[in-house]
N, C-alpha and C positions, 0 to 999 in steps of 0.2 A: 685722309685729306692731307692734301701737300701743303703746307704751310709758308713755305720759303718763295714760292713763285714759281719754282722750275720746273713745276709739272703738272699736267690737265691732262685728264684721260690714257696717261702710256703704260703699258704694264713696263712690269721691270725689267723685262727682258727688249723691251723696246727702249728703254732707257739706256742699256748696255750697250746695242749693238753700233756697230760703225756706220757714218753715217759722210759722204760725198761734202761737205763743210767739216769735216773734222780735221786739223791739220791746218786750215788756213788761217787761223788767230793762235798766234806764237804764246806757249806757254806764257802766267799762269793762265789759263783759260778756265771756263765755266758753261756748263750746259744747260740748256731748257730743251725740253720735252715736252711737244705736246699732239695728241693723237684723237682720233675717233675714225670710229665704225661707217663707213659709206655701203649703203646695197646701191651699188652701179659698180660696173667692171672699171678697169683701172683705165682702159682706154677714154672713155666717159668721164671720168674726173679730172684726167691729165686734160682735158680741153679748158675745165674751168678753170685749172691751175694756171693755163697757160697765160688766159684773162686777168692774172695780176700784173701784167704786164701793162694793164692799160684802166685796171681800174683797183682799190682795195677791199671791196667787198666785207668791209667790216662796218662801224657805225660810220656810214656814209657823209653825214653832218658833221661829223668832227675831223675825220681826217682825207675826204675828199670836196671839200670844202662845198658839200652842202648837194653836191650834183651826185647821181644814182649810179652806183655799178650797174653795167647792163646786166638784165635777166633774160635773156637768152644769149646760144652762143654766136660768138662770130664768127664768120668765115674768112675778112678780111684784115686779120691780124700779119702783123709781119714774122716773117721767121724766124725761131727764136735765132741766136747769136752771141757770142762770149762781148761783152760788156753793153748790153741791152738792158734799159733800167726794166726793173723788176721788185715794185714797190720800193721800196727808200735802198734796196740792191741794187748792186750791178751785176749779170749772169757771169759766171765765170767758167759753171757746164754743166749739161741736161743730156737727159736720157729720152725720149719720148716714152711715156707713159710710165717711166720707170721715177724720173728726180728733174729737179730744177734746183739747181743751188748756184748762189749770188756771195758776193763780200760788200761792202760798205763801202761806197765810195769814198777818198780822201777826206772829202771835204768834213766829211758826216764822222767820220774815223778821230778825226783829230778831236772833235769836240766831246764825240758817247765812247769812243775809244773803240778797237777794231773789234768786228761783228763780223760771223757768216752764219747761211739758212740754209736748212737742205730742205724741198718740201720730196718726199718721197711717198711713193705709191706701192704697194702688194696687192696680191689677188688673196681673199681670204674669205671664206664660202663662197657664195656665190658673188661677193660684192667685192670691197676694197677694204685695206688699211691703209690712213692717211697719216703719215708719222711727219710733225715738223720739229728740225734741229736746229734751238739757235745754239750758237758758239759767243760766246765775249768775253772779252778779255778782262780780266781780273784785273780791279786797280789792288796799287801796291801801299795807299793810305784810306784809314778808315772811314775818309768823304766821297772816297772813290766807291769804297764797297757799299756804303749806304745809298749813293746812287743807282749803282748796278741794282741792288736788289729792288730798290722804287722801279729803274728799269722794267726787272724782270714782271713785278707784278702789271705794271701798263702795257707791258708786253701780252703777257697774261688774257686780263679782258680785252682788249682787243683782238687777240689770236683766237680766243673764243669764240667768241661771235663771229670770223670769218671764218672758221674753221664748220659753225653748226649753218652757216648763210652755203658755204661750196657745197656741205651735204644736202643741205634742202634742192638744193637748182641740181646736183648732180641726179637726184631723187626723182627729181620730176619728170615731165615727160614734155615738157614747151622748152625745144631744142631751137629751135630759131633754122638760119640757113647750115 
């Protein structure tokens, strides 16, 4: 058990590797990893991922102010694009089916200090790895780092819970249009 907050479900070799947000938050920086197992192909998940775009699929009541991520997909989403919000991101670049990785808008930067995400996708038996990378930046005083770390752990259960909410609907078979 990871105790610090930076990590839920990654092996460590997913912790290692490079990650499409690494680079964008200017040393000293800090990582969170977090991961799980999907059985749906990578194309199938990258639809729900793309869905954070328009909704956060975590505890609904708390940080979409009470209204329901859709459970099925949609079809009339816009297409993605470099500075499209993408939950509390801004897209910065995506792969389809492969990554969606966003930075922090200014506004949001100045006050949590600069953040990027990568949500990336593998094929891995028959299903997917779902690997998400946050990046933030290290404060340089010890209110800054006690923050970060509270940070990371709210990071934490919420990333949780969307992460086992996209496996369930990617799981399922109520695809919508």
């Amino acid at each position: 058990m990871d105790w610090t907050g930076k990590v839920w479900g990654a092996t460590s070799a997913e912790q290692r590797a490079p990650y499409p947000c690494d680079g964008l938050v200017q040393d000293p920086a800090e990582g969170w990893t977090r991961a799980i197992e999907v059985a749906a192909p990578p194309e199938r998940v990258f639809r729900w991922i793309r869905q954070l775009t328009i909704a956060p699929y975590s505890y609904d009541w708390l940080d979409f102010r009470g209204r329901t991520s859709p459970h099925v997909l949609l079809s009339d989403l816009p297409e993605l694009a470099p500075r499209q919000p993408f939950l509390v991101f801004e897209i910065t670049s995506f792969e389809t089916d492969v990554h969606i990785t966003g930075v922090l808008p200014a506004a949001l930067a100045e006050r949590h200090g600069r953040m990027a995400v990568s949500y990336t996708l593998r094929p891995y038996g028959t299903g997917s790895r779902l690997v998400v990378k946050v990046v933030a930046q290290a404060g340089p005083t010890a209110g800054r780092r006690i923050r970060r770390r509270l940070l990371a752990w709210g990071d934490l259960v919420m990333m949780r819970k969307q992460l086992l909410t996209l496996k369930k609907l990617s799981e399922s078979r109520l695809d919508g249009p």
